[in-house]
C-alpha positions in Angstrom: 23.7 -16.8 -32.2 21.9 -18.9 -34.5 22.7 -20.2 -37.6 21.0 -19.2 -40.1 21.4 -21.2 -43.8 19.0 -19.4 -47.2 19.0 -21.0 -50.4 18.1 -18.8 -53.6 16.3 -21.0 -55.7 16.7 -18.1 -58.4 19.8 -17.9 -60.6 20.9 -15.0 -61.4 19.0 -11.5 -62.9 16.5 -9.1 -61.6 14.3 -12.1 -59.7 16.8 -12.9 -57.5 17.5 -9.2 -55.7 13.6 -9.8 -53.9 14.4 -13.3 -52.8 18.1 -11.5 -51.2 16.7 -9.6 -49.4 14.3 -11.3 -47.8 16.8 -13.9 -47.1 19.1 -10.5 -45.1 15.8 -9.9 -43.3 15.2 -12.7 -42.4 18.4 -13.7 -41.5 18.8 -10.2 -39.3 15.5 -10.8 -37.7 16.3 -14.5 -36.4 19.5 -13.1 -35.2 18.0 -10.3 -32.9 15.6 -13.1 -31.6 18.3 -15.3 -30.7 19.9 -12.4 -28.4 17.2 -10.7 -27.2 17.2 -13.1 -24.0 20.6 -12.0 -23.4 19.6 -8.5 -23.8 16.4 -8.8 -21.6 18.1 -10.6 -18.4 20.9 -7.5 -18.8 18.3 -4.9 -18.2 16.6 -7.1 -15.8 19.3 -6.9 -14.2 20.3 -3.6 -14.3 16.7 -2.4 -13.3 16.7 -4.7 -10.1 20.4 -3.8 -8.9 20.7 -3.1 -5.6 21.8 0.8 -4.9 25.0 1.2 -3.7 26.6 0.8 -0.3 27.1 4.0 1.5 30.5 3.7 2.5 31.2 7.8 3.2 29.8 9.1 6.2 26.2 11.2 5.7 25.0 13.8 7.4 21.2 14.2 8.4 20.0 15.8 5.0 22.4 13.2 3.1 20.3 10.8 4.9 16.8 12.4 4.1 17.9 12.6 0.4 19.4 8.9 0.5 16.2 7.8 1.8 13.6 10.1 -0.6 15.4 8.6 -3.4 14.9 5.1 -2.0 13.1 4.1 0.6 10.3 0.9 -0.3 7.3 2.8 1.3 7.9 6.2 -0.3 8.1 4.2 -3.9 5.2 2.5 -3.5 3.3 5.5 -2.3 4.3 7.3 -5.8 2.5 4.3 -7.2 -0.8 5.6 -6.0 0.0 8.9 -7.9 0.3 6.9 -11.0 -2.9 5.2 -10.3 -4.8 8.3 -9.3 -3.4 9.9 -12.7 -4.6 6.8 -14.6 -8.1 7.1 -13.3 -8.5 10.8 -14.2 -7.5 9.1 -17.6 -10.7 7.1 -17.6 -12.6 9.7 -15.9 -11.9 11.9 -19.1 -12.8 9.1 -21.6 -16.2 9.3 -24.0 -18.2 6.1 -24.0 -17.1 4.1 -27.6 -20.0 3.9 -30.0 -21.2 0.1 -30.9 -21.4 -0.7 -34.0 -23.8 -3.1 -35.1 -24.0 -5.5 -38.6 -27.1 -8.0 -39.6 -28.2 -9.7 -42.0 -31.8 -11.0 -42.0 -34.0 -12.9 -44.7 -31.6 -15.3 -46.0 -33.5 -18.3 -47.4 -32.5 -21.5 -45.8 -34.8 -23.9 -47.6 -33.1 -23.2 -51.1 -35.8 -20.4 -52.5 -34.5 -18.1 -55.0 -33.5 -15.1 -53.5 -32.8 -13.2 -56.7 -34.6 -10.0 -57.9 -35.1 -7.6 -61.0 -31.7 -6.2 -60.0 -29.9 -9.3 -60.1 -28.3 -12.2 -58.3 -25.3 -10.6 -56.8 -24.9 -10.2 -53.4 -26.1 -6.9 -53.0 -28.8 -7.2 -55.6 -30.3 -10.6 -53.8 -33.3 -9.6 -51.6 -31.8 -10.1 -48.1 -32.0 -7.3 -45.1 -29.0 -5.9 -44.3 -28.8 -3.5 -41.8 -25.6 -1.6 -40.8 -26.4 0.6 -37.2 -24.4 2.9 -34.8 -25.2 3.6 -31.4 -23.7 5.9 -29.1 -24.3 6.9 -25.8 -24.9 10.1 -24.7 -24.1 10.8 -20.6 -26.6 14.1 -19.5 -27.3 15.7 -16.1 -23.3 16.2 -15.0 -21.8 12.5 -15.1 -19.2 13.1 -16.8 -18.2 16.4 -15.0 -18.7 14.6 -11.5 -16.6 11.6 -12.2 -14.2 14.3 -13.6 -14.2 16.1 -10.6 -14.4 13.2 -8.3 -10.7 12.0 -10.3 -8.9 15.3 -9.7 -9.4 15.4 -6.2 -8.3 12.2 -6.1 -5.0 13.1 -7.8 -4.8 15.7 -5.2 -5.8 13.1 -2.1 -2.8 10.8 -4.0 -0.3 13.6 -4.3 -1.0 14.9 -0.6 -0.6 11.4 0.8 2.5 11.2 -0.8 3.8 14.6 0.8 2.6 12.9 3.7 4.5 9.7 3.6 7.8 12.1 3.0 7.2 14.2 5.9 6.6 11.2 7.9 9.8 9.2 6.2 11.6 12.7 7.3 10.7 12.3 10.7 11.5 8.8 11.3 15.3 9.1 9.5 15.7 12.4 11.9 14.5 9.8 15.1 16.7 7.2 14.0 19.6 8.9 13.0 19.3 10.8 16.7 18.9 6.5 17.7 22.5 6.1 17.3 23.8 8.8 18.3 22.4 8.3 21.3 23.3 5.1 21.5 27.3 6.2 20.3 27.0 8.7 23.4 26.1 6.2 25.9 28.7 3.7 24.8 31.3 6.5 24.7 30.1 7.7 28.5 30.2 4.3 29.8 33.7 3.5 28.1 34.9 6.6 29.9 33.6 5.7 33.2 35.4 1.9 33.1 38.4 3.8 31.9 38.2 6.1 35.0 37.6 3.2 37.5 40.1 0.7 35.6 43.0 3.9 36.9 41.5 4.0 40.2 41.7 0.5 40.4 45.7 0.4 39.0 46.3 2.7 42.5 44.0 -0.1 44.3 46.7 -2.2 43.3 49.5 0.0 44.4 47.7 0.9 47.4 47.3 -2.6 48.3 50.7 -3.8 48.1 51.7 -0.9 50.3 49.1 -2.7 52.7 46.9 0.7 52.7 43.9 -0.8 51.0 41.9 -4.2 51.8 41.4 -6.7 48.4 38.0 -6.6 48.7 38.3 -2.7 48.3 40.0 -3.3 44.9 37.4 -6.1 43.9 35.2 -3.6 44.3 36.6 -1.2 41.9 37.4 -3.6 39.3 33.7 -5.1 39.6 32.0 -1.9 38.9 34.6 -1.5 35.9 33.9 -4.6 34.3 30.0 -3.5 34.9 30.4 -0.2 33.2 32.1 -1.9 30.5 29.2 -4.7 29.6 27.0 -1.5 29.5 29.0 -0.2 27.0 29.1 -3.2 25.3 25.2 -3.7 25.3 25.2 0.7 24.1 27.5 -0.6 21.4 25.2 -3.6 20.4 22.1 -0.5 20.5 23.7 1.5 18.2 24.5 -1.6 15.5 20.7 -2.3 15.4 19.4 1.4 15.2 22.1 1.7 12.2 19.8 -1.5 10.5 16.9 0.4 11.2 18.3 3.3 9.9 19.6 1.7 7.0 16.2 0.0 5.8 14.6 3.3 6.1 17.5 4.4 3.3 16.1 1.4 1.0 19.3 -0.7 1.7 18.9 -4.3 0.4 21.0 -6.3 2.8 21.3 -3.3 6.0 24.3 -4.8 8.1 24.7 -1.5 10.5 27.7 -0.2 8.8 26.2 3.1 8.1 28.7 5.6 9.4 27.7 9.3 10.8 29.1 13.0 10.0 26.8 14.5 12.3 27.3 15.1 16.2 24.1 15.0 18.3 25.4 18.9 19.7 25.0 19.4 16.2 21.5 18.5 15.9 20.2 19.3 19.1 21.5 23.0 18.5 19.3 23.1 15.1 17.5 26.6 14.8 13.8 25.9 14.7 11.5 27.8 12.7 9.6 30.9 14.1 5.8 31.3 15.5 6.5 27.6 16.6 4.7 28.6 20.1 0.6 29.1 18.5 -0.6 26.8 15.7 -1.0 29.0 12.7 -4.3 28.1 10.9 -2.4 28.7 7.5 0.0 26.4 8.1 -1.8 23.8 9.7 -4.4 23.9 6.5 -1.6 23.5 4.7 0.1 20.2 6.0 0.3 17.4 3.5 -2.8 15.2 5.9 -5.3 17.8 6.4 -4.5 18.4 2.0 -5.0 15.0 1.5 -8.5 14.9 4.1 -9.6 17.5 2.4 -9.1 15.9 -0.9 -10.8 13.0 0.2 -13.7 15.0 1.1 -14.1 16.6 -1.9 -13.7 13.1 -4.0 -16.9 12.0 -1.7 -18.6 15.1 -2.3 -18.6 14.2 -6.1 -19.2 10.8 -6.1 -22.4 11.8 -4.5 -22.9 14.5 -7.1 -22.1 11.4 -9.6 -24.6 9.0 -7.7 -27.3 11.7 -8.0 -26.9 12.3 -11.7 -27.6 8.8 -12.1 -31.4 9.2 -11.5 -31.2 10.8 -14.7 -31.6 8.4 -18.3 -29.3 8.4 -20.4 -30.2 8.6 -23.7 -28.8 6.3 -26.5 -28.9 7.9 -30.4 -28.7 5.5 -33.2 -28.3 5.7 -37.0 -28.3 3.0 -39.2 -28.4 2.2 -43.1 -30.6 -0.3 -44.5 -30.5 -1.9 -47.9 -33.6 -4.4 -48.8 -33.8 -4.8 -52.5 -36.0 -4.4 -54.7 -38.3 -2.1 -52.6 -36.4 -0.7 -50.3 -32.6 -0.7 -51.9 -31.0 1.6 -49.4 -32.7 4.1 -46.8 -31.7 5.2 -43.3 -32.6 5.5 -40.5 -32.8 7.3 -36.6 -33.2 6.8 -33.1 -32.9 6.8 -29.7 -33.4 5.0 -26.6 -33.5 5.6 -22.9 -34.0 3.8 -19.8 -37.4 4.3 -17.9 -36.9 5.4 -14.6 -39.7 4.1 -12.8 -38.5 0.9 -10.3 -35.1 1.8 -9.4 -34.2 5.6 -9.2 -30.6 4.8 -7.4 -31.9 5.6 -3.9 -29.7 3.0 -2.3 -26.1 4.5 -3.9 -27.3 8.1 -3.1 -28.0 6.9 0.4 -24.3 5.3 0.9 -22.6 8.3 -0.8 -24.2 10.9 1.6 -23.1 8.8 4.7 -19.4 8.2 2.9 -19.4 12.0 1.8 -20.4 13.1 5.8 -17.9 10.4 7.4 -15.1 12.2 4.7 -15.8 15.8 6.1 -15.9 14.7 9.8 -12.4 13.0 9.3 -11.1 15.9 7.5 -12.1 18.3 10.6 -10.5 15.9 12.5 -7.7 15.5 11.2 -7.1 19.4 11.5 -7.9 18.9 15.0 -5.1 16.1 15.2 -2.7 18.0 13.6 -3.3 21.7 15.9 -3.0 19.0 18.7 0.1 18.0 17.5 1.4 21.1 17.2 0.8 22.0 20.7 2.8 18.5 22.2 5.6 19.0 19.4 5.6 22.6 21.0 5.4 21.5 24.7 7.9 18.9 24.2 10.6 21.2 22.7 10.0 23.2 25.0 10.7 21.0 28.4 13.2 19.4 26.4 14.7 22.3 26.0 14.8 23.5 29.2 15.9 20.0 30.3 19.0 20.3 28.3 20.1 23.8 29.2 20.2 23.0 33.0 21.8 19.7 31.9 24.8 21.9 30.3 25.0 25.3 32.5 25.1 23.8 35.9 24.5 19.7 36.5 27.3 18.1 34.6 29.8 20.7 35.3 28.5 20.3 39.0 28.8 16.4 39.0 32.0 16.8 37.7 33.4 18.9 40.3 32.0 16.3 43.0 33.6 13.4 41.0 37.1 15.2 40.7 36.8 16.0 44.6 36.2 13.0 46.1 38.5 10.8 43.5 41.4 13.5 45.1 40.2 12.7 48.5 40.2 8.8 47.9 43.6 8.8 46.6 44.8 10.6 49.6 43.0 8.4 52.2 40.3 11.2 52.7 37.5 9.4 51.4 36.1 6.2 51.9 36.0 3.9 48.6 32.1 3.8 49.0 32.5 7.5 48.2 34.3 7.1 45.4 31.9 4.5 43.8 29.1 6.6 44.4 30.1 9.7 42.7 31.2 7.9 40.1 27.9 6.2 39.8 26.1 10.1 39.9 28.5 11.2 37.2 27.7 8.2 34.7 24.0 8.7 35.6 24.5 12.6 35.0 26.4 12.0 31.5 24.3 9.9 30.3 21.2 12.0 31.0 22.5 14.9 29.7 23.2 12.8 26.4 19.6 11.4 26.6 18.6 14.9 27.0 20.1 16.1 23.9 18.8 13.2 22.0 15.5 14.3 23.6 15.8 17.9 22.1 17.0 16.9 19.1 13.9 14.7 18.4 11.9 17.0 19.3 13.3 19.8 17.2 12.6 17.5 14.5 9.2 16.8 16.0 8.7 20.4 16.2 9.8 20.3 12.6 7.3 17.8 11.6 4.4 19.2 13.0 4.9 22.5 11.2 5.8 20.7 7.9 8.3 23.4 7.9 12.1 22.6 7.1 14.6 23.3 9.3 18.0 23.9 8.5 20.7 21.3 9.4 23.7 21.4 10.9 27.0 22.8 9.1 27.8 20.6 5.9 24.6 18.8 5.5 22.5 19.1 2.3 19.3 21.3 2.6 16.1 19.0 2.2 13.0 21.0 -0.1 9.8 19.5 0.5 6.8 19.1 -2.1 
């Protein structure tokens, strides 16, 4: 606070209550000025705080919502909403009027400039004029700039639909990033568990003299080796949790996001119907061809714009005139117009046909990039669908059986270690396909997902996401 010291130099009586109270205003004034600092750096601060740590697990939605509500490149493209708003704003504004104030006939070499009416000001005999002018836009300006300003509203809005359903994706990918990487870690862990028993039997084995050492090294090599894998899967899954946190707008992502989804879970996920044939309704309706569109239309007014321009405008004026003694007050009106006869805005109509013909070829092809989409979102759910079914009905449970046979075999002298190593070797490799598989099919669920702009529902206990 600062101290504040007023003096009434009034004694006492009715004079003295004004002089009070200024002295409390002022007093209450420099007071809120000396905190206001304070006040300002506490919602500074508060403005700028980072969000909170997640510390619960989150399923998939959870993580969609976490990161519509934060992540940096969705904020800033709500910005361009804002802006787009801002310059229907202007789009919708009248031209201001000018007003205009002169004075003319003043003597400057001391003659009297008195009259019959007097030597007052407005009896002296100088020219004073007092004029408005206003411009008046003709031929559609105003209605093409307006029109140029709500598609561009629309082209900000769609973008921003866009850069959700693109934010969507990405979470869904690397979400299914670790996993993926979890699974591998966990299917690598297992297999160096596995070989770490076979190689406590080695040991028994070899102290009964029924087993070489170098058969044992061998087992404990290829356990070690399984276990550095898991080690590197483990180091995967740390860095696609940063990834995954910047994409949920953490400040300081450290990979300590934990998971409530399984990748069964998601790989399962229902996708939405007539995903096999593009549907022209839906495809017109995704948040890029909206926002091509909208673009096309914005260049399709400017050059409506650009061509009203060949037409004057006209500028109206009024203005009041006093000139004693003849002419004390009189008024009078106007207007004005450019002549079209040098420039008639060739080269701007020229640039906004090319722009408004380059804005309708992208839009068409961006509806051809999103039908092709489609159709490889399609293909690749499909494959990897088929990919992981075979993976679960017969190769795992296959490899599984071979594994479980030839470990029995090995551990009563039936099969050579080489054997042993091998199958265990195909049932890693087999595991951790089949987990790359459903990674594979979960991605491209949400691929398939994408594609359609559709939502598609999650997996039991996650939060349903609503799009735009």
């Amino acid at each position: 606070m600062v101290p504040v010291s007023v003096k009434n130099s009034v004694s006492s009586g009715s004079q003295s209550r004004p002089f009070r109270r200024l002295a409390i205003v002022w007093a209450a004034a420099l007071a809120f000025l000396a905190g206001a600092p304070g006040l300002r750096a506490e919602s500074a601060a508060a403005a700028t705080a980072p969000p909170p740590a997640l510390s619960a697990p989150i399923g998939l939605g959870e993580a969609r919502r976490i990161a519509f509500e934060r992540n940096w490149d969705l904020l800033a493209a709500k910005s361009d909403v804002d802006i787009a708003v801002a310059q229907q704003i202007v789009a919708r504004s009248f031209p201001n009027p000018i007003l205009a104030l002169s004075v003319a006939k003043v003597p400057a070499d001391n003659a009297p400039s008195s009259t019959a009416m007097g030597n007052s000001l407005l009896h002296r005999s100088y020219d004073t004029i007092a004029a408005v002018n206003q411009l008046v836009e003709i031929g559609g300006k105003r209605d093409a700039r307006r029109s140029s300003a709500r598609a561009g509203i629309a082209g900000a809005e769609a973008r921003f639909a866009e850069a959700r359903r693109q934010l969507e994706l990405a979470v869904t990918r690397a979400y299914v990033a670790v996993l993926s990487a979890d699974g591998q870690a966990t299917v690598l862990r297992a297999s160096a568990a596995s070989l770490r028993r076979e190689a406590d039997i080695a040991e028994t084995r070899l102290k009964a003299g029924d087993l070489s050492r170098a058969d044992r090294d061998q087992i404990r090599i290829a356990a070690d080796r399984f276990e550095i894998d898991a080690n590197r899967a483990e180091g995967d899954a740390r860095t696609a949790r940063i990834q995954l946190g910047v994409l949920l707008g953490e400040s300081s992502a450290s990979g300590g996001i934990r998971l409530s989804d399984m990748l069964e879970q998601l790989a399962g996920r229902p996708v939405p119907s007539g995903w096999e044939i593009p549907s022209p309704s839906v495809v017109a309706n995704r948040p890029d061809v909206l926002a091509a569109r909208a673009d096309a239309r914005r260049a399709e007014a400017e050059l409506r714009l650009q061509k009203a321009q060949r037409v004057p405008d006209p500028t109206l004026l009024a203005q009041y005139e006093r000139e004693p003694p003849d002419k004390a007050n009189s008024v009078g009106l106007g207007v004005s117009f450019p002549l079209p006869l040098w420039n008639r805005n060739r080269g701007p109509i020229a640039a906004a046909t090319a722009a408004a013909a380059q804005a309708d070829t992208r839009a068409n092809q961006t509806v051809a990039a999103a039908v092709a989409n489609w159709m490889a979102a399609a293909n690749d759910y499909r494959t990897a669908a088929e990919r992981r079914e075979r993976y679960l009905t017969r190769i795992v449970r296959d490899s599984a059986a071979v594994l479980d046979s030839v470990r029995f075999a090995y551990q009563k002298g039936g099969a050579s270690l080489l054997d042993l190593l091998t199958a265990q070797r195909n049932d890693n490799d087999v595991r951790l396909a089949s987990a790359n598989a459903a990674a594979d099919l979960a991605n491209a669920v949400g691929g398939l997902e994408a594609a359609m702009s559709t939502p598609v529902p999650g997996p039991p206990g996650s939060k349903p996401i609503s799009r735009p």
